[in-house]
C-alpha positions in Angstrom: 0.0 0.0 0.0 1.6 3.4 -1.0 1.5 5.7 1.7 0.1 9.1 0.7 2.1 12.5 2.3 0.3 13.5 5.7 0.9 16.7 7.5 0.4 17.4 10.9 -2.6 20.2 11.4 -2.3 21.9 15.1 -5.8 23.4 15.2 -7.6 21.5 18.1 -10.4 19.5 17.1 -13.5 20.8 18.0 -15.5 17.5 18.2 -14.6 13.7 17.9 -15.7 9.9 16.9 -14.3 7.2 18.2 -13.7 4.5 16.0 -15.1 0.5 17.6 -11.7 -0.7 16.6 -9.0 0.0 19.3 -5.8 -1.8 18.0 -3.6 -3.2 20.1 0.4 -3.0 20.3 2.6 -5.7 22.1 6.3 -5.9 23.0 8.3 -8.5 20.9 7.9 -11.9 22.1 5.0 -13.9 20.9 3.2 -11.0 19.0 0.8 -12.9 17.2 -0.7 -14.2 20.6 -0.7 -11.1 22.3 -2.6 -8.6 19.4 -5.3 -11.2 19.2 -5.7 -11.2 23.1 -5.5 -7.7 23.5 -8.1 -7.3 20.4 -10.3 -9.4 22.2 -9.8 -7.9 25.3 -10.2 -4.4 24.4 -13.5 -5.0 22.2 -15.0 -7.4 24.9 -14.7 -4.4 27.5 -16.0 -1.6 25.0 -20.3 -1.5 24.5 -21.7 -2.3 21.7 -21.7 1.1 19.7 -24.5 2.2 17.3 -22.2 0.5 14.3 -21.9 -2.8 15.9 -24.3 -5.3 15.7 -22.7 -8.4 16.5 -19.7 -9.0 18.3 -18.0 -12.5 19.9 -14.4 -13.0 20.6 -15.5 -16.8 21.8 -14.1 -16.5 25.2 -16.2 -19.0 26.5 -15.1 -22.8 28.4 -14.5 -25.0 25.6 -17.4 -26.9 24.6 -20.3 -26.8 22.1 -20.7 -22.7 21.0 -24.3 -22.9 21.4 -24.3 -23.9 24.9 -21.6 -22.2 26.4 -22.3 -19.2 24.6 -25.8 -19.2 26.9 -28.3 -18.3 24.0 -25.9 -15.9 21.8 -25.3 -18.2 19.2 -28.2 -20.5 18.0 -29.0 -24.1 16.1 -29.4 -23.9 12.3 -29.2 -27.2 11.3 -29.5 -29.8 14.5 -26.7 -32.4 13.8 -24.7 -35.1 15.4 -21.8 -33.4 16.0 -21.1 -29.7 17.0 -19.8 -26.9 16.2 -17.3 -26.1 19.4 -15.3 -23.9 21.3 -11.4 -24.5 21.9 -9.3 -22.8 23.2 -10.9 -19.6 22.6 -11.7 -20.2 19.6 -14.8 -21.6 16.9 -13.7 -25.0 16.1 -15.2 -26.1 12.5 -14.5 -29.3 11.0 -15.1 -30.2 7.7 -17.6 -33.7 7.2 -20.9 -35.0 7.0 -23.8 -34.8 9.8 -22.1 -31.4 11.5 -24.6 -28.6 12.7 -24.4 -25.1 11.7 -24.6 -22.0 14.2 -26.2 -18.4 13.9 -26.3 -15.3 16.1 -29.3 -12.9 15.3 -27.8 -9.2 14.5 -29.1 -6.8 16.5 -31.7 -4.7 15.1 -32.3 -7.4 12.4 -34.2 -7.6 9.9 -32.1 -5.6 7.7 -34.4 -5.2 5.0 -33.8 -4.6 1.5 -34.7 -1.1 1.2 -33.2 -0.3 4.7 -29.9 1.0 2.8 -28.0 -1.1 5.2 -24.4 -1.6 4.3 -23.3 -4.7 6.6 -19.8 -5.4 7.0 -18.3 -8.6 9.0 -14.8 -8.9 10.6 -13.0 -12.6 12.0 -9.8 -14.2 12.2 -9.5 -17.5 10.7 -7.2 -20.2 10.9 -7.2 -23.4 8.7 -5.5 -26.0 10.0 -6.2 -28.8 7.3 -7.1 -27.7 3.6 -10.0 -27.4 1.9 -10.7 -29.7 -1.5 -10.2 -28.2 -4.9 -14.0 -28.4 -4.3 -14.3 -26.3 -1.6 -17.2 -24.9 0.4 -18.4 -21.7 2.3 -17.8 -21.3 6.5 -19.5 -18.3 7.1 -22.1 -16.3 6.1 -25.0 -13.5 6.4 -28.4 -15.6 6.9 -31.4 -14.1 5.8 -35.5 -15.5 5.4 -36.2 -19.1 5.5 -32.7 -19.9 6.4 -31.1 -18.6 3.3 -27.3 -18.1 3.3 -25.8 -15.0 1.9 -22.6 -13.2 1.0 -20.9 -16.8 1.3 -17.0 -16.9 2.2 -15.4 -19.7 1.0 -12.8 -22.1 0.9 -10.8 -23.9 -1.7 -7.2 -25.3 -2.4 -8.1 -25.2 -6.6 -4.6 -23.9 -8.2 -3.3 -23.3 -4.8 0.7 -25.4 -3.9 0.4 -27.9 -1.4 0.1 -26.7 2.2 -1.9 -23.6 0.3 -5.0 -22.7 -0.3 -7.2 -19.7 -1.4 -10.8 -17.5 -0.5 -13.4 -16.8 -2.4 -16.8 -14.9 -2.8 -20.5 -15.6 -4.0 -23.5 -13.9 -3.1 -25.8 -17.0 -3.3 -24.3 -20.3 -5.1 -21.6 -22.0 -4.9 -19.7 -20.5 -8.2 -17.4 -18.1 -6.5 -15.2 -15.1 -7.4 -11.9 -16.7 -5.9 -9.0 -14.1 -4.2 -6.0 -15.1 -6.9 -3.7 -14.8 -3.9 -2.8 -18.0 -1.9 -2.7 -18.1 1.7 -0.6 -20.9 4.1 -2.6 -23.1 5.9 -1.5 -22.9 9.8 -1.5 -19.2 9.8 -3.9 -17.0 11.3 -5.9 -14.7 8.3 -7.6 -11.5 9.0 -10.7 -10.9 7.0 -13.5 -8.7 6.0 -17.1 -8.9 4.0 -19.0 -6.3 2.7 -22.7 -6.8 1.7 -25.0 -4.6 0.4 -28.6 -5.6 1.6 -30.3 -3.3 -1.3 -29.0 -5.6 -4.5 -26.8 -8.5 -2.3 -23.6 -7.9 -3.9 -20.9 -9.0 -1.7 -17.0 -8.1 -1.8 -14.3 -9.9 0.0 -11.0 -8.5 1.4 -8.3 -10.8 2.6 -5.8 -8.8 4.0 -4.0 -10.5 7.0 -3.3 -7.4 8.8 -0.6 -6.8 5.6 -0.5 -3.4 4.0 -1.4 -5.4 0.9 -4.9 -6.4 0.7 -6.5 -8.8 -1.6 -9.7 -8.3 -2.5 -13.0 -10.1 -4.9 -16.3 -9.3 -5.6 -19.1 -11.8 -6.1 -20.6 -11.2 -9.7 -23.3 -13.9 -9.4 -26.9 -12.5 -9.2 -29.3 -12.9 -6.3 -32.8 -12.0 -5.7 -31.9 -9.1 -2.2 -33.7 -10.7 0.9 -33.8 -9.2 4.6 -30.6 -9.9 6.6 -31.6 -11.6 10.3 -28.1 -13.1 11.6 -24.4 -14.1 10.6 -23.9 -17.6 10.5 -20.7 -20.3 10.7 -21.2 -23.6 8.5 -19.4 -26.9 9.3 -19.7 -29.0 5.7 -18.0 -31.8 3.5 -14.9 -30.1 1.3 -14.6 -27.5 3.6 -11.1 -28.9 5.9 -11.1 -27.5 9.5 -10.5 -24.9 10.7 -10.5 -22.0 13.7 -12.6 -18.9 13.7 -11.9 -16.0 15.8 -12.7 -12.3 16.7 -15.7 -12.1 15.3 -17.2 -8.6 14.1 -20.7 -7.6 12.3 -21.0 -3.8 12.3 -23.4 -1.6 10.1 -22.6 1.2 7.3 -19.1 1.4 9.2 -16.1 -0.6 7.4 -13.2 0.7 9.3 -10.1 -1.5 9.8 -6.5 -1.1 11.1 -4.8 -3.0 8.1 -1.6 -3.1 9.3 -0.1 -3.6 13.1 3.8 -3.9 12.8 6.2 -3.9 15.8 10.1 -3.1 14.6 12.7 -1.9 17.3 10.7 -1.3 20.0 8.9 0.9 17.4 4.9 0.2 16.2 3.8 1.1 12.9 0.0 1.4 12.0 -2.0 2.1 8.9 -5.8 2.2 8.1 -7.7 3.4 5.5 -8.7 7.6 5.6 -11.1 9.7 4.1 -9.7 12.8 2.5 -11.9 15.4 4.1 -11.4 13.8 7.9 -8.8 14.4 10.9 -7.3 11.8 12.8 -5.7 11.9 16.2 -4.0 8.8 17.9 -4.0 8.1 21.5 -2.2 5.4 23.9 -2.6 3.9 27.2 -0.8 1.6 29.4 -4.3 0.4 30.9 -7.0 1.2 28.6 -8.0 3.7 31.5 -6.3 6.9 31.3 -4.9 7.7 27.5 -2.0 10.4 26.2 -2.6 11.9 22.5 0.4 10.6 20.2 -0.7 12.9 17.4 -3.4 15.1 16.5 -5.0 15.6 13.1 -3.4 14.3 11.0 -4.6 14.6 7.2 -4.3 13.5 3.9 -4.5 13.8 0.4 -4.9 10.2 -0.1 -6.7 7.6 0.8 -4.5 5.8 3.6 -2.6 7.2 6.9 -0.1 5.6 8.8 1.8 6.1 12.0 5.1 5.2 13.7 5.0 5.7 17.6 7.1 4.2 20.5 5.6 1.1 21.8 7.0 0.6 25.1 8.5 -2.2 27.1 5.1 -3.5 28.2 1.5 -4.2 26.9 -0.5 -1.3 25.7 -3.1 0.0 23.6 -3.7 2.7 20.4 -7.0 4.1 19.6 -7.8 6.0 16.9 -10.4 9.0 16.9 -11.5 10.9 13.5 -12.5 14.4 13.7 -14.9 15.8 11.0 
């Protein structure tokens, strides 16, 4: 991602927003483990904003989702063996006879001339690949139990220990992401669906500065949007789901978190006509501004602060 010029603007702002995504910085060892736990931790301990609709970092004891979940997440398809929670973490397995889950968005039904953008966020894993085949995991769920804006799965034209995502709005013909991902490694994603005409775009960006990204081209009849659902199905392999996110008309994402010699790096997507100042804490209690309205001509920002010698936390505010 080329990084457009930013200046530094010292007006104060006279009014701000903050964004639902607080992101997370970490000192070196383990770094993977620690952003995911301190995403989780800083979203589980924030209220559900007027953008966010569904939210789950699964931090539940392991065991089937929609019973230690207590009513969150809900049966779509009663099978023998269920979906689960280990470690943390949505356990799906690929087979025959495996339930599918739900959780109902709040304010659902999104209807189809609500206007409603709807935009879903998760972390997922696969530990064993997909067929050339494939299948979809995860999905919006609308009347009658029908799935839309399906995220799938294959391992078509993809090396051994590979495998790729793709998009469809209703079937199972999907716009595939030509970029190949490793199995074993964690994968931050994103959908967009637009309710009005049910076109769905995939980004598949890892947390890289380099984002990925399909749109579904198949047509669907638009239908009203009740939940966001997890699939467990033949072809599909198995794998984890994580840090799950369902906001409405609000697609902002930190797209890169980088740590380099004690220093972190972060960059997210900006609109030209919008400030945006960066604060830190040490315990998500009392925070210190970084920097202060920054602007740009462009349509990305990114900052290099100091990161510390223990855990912390960055928000990020815009100001109109």
């Amino acid at each position: 991602m080329s990084e457009a010029p930013i200046r530094l603007n010292k007006k104060p702002a006279l009014s701000r927003r903050a964004y639902d995504m607080l992101t997370p910085m970490a000192p070196p060892r383990d770094l993977t483990r620690l952003v995911r736990l301190l995403a989780a931790l800083m979203i589980s301990a924030l209220p559900l904003s007027a953008a966010t609709i569904f939210q789950d970092d699964f931090t539940y004891a392991d065991g089937p989702l929609v019973t230690v979940s207590r009513d969150k997440w809900h049966l779509t398809d009663p099978e023998t063996f269920t979906a689960d929670v280990v470690s943390g973490q949505v356990s799906l397995v690929g087979g025959s006879n495996r339930e599918d889950v739900h959780g109902e968005l709040l304010g659902a039904p999104y209807t189809t001339n609500s206007g409603a953008i709807l935009y879903a966020t998760l972390t997922v894993n696969f530990t064993t690949a997909p067929s050339p085949t494939g299948t979809y995991f995860a999905h919006f769920r609308g009347d009658k139990n029908t799935h839309y804006c399906r995220i799938f799965a294959t391992s078509a034209d993809a090396p051994h220990g590979f495998f790729r995502f793709g998009i469809a709005n209703y079937d199972d013909t999907p716009i595939v992401v030509p970029r190949t991902v490793r199995l074993a490694l964690p994968i931050f994603i994103s959908v967009r669906y637009d309710v009005s005409n049910a076109v769905s775009t995939l980004t598949v960006n890892s947390l890289s500065s380099n984002p990925a990204v399909a749109t579904a081209t198949n047509f669907a009849p638009p239908i009203n949007i009740t939940s966001f659902g997890l699939r467990q199905a033949p072809a599909m392999g198995n794998l984890f789901v994580d840090d799950l996110t369902v906001s409405k008309n609000s697609s902002f994402q930190v797209r890169m978190i980088s740590l380099t010699d004690g220093m972190a790096t972060l960059a997210w997507p900006a609109i030209p006509t919008r400030n945006y100042s960066i604060e830190s804490s040490a315990d998500f209690k009392n925070w210190l501004p970084i920097s202060e309205n920054l602007v740009t001509g462009g349509t990305n920002l990114s900052i290099t602060a100091e990161a510390g010698a223990s855990n912390g936390f960055f928000r990020i505010f815009s100001t109109p």
